[in-house]
C-alpha positions as MATLAB code, in Angstrom:
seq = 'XXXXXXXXXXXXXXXXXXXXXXXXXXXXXXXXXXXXXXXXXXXXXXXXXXXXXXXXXXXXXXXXXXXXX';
ca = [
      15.807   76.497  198.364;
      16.184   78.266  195.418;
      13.208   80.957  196.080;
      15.442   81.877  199.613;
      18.758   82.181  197.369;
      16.391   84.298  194.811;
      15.150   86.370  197.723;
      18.137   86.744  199.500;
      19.934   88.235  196.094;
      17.135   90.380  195.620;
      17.680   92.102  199.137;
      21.443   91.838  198.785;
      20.759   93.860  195.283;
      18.220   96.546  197.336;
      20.827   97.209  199.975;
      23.200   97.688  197.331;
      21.538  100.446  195.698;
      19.986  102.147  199.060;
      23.810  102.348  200.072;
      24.872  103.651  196.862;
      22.044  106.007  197.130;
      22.268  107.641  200.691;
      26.796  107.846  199.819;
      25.685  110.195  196.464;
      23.430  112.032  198.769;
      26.007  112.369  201.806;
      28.335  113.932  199.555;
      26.398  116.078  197.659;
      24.768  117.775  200.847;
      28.115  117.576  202.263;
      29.765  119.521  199.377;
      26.336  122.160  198.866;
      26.533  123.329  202.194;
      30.238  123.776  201.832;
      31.350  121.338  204.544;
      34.701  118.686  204.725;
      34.872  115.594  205.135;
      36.788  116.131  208.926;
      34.405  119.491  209.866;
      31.423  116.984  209.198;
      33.122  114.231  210.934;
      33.846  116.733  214.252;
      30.403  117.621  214.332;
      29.676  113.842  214.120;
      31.857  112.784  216.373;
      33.599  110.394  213.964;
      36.980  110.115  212.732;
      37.160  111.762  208.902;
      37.801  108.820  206.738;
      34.371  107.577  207.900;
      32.930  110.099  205.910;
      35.495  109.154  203.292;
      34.455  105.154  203.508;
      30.368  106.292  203.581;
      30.591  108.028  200.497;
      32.835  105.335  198.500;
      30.453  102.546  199.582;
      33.182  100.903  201.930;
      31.268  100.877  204.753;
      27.833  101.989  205.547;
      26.741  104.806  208.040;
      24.520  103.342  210.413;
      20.893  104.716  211.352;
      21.410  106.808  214.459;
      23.810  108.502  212.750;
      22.697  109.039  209.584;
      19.762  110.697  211.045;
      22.200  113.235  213.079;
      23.212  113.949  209.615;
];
């Protein structure tokens, strides 16, 4: 039991930082190629504070869409 709760932290801990990671990234392509947060969500077809949320952490943008990005 203990090895699951060890292995389940460990992938808890990985998601954490591959969240972190692709928020830092949203934002600083976001802000490079001179785009806000609602002209990015239009082209998206999301409302704006889901970009907010993605690149806080809140909430996590989910494959098919981060690969529209």
């Amino acid at each position: 039991m203990i090895y699951f709760l060890i292995f389940v932290f460990k992938i808890s801990k990985a998601w954490e930082n591959i969240k972190e990671t692709v928020a830092k990234n949203l934002m600083y392509y976001r802000k490079k190629n001179k785009i806000t947060q609602k002209e990015l969500a239009d082209q998206l077809g999301v409302k704006h504070n889901a970009i907010s949320s993605w690149e806080n952490g809140v909430n996590s943008i989910d494959i098919d869409t981060l690969f529209r990005v």
